[in-house]
N, C-alpha and C positions, 0 to 999 in steps of 0.2 A: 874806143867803142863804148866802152862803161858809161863815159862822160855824155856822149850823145843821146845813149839811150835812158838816160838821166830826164838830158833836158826837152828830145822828144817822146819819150814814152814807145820808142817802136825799139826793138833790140836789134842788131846786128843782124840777126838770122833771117827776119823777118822782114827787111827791106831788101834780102835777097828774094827771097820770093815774089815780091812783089816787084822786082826789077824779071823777073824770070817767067812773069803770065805772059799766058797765049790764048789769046790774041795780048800784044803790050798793054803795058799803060798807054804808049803812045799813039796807039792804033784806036783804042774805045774811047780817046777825047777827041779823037779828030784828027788826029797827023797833025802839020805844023798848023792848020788853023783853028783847030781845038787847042792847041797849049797856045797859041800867039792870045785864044780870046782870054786865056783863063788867066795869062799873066797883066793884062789891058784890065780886066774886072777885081783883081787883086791888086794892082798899083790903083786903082782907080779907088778904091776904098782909103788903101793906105795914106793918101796922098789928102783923101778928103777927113780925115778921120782926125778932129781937133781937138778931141777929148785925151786923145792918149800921145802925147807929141814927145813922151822918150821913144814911141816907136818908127814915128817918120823921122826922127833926129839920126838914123841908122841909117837912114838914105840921105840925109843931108847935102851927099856929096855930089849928087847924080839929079837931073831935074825927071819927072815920070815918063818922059818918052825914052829917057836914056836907062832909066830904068829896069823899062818894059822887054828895051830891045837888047839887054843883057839877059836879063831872064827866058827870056822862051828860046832861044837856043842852048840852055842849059839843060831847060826840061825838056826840050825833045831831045836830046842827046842823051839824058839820064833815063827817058822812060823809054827808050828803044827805037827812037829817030836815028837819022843821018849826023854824021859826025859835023855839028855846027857850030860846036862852042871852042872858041879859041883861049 
């Protein structure tokens, strides 16, 4: 917990509550096509972004569709969707 809230800046307690609003997270972006656009507009940056290429080196392994479509079932899963992430 220590280590995360390190390297994101949010603490433990506090991604609890932010897992815990109501209406969700996942409900005020859109249900799955609010989190499908935001992970599509996030890989889309990542992907074009040649200035910083230790950060697309992280995705290396995956090309941006396969990317994409790991991602948004994660975050609707995690912000209060349907269990989609396997």
């Amino acid at each position: 917990e220590i280590i995360a809230e390190l390297h994101s800046g949010i603490s433990w307690k506090a991604s609890q509550v932010a897992i815990e609003l109501e209406p969700s997270i996942y409900e005020r972006i859109g249900k799955e096509d609010g989190l499908k656009e935001l992970s599509t507009l996030f890989y889309n940056r990542v992907f074009d972004d040649f200035d910083h290429p230790w950060f697309i080196n992280i995705f290396a392994s995956s090309s941006k569709k396969e990317a994409i479509e790991n991602q948004y079932p994660f975050l609707v899963q995690t912000f209060g969707g349907p269990d989609l992430y396997r």
